[in-house]
C-alpha positions in Angstrom: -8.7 55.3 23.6 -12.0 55.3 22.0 -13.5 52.5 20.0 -16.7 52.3 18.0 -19.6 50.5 19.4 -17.9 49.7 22.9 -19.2 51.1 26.1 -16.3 52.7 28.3 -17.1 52.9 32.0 -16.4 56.3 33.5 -15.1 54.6 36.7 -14.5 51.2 38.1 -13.1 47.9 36.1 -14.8 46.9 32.8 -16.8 43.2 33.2 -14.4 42.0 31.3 -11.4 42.6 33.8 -13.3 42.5 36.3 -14.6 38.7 36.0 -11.2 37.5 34.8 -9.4 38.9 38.1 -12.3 37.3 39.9 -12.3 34.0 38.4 -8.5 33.8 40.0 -9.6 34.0 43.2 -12.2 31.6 43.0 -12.2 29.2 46.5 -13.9 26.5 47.3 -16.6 25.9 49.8 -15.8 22.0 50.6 -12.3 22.2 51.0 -11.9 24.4 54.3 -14.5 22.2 56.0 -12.9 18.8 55.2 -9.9 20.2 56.3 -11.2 21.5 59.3 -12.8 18.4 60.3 -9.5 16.3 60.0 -7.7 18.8 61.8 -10.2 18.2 64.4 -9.6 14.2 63.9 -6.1 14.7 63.8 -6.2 15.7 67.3 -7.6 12.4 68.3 -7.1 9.9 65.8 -8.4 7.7 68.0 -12.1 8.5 68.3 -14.2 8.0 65.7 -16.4 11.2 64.8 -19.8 10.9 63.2 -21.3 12.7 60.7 -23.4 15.3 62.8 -20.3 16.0 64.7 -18.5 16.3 62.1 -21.3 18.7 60.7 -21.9 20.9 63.6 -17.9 21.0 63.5 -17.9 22.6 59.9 -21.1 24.0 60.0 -23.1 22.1 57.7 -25.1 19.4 56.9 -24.4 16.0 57.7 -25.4 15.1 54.2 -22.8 17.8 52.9 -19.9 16.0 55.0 -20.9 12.3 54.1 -20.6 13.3 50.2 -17.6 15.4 51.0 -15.8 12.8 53.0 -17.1 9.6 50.3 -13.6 11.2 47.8 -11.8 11.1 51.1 -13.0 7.6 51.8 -12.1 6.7 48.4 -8.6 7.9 48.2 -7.6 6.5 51.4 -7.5 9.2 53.5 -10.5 8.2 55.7 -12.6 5.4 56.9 -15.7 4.6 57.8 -17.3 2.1 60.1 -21.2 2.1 60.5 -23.1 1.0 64.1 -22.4 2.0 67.4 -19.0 3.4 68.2 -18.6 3.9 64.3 -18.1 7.4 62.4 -15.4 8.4 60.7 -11.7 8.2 61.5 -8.3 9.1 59.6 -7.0 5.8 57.5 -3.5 6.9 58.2 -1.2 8.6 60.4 -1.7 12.7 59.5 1.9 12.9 58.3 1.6 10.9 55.5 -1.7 12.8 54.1 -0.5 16.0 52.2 -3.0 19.1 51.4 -2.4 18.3 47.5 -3.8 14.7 48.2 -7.2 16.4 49.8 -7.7 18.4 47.1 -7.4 16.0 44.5 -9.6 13.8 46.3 -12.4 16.6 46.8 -11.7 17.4 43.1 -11.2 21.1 44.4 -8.6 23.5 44.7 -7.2 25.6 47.9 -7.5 28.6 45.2 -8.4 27.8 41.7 -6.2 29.9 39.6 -8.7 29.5 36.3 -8.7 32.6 34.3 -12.6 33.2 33.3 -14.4 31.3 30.5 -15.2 34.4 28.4 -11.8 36.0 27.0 -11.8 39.6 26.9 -12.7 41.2 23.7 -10.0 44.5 24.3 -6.9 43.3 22.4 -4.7 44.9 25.0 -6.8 43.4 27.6 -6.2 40.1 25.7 -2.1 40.4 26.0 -2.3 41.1 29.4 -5.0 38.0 30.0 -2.1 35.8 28.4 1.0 37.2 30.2 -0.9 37.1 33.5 -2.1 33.5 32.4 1.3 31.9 32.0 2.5 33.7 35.2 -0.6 32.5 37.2 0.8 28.9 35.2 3.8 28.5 36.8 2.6 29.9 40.4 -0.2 27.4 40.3 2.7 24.3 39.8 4.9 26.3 42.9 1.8 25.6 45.1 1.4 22.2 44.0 4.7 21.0 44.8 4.1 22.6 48.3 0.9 21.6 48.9 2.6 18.1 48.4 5.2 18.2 50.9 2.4 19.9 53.4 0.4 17.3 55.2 -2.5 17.6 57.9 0.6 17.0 61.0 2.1 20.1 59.6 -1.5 22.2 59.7 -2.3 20.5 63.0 1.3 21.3 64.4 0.8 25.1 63.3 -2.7 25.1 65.0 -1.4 23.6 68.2 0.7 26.5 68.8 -1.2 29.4 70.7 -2.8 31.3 69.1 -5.7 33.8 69.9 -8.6 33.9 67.8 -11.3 37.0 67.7 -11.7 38.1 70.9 -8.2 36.6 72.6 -9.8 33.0 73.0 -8.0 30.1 70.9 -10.6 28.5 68.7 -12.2 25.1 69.8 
């Protein structure tokens, strides 16, 4: 199908397609790492962990995980206590924080299912953009309502159980 004035690619997706499929996928960079830092403080609810542990944990900055962890703070989900033998600690037992709660406090998605800013100009395009749209809808409110009933005890339940990471050693 030809049309005037529009370039057709001989191979490949067209940018149009290609940035809406992308934008579905889009992840976010925060969320793993504050998750994988109260993992780590799930395992010991007990210690406090400071922000440079908690950094070298993620790999990042300690900046990054004090302004990462402040939404946490702010929802509840962590405290903070400042001085010696402070850091932060979990505000409440792991079973009563769900993965949806995280995310709203980070402001971030596990995957953000946003379709891209820029609508395709292809009418056909545009009719499979809205099908896929509604579709990627109702998925997007399935993973809410799990992410709801899943809580860090769950994730640090799943992690306790053996498992070998790349090259047969568990991860630490």
């Amino acid at each position: 199908l030809e049309v005037a004035g529009v370039e057709r690619p001989t191979r490949g997706l067209t940018r149009s397609l290609s940035c809406n499929i992308i934008g579905y996928m889009i992840t976010s960079e925060r969320l793993p790492a504050a998750l994988h830092v109260l993992l780590h403080m799930a395992e010991h609810p007990e210690r406090p962990m400071t922000s440079a542990e908690m950094a070298a944990c993620a790999r990042t900055n300690p900046v990054v995980i004090r302004r990462t962890f402040a939404g946490l703070r702010e929802a509840g989900i962590v405290s903070a206590a400042r001085g010696h033998g402070g850091g932060w600690r979990l505000a409440r037992p792991a079973t009563s924080v769900s993965i949806a709660e995280i995310q709203r406090a980070l402001g971030e998605r596990v995957v953000s299912l946003a379709p891209a800013e820029d609508p395709p100009r292809c009418l056909l395009l545009r009719s499979v953009v809205r099908s896929l749209d509604a579709a990627l809808r109702e998925a997007e409110q399935v993973l809410d309502r799990r992410l709801s009933t899943l809580t860090l005890a769950d994730l640090a339940a799943d992690v306790a159980r053996p498992q070998a990471g790349p090259g047969g050693a568990p991860h630490v």
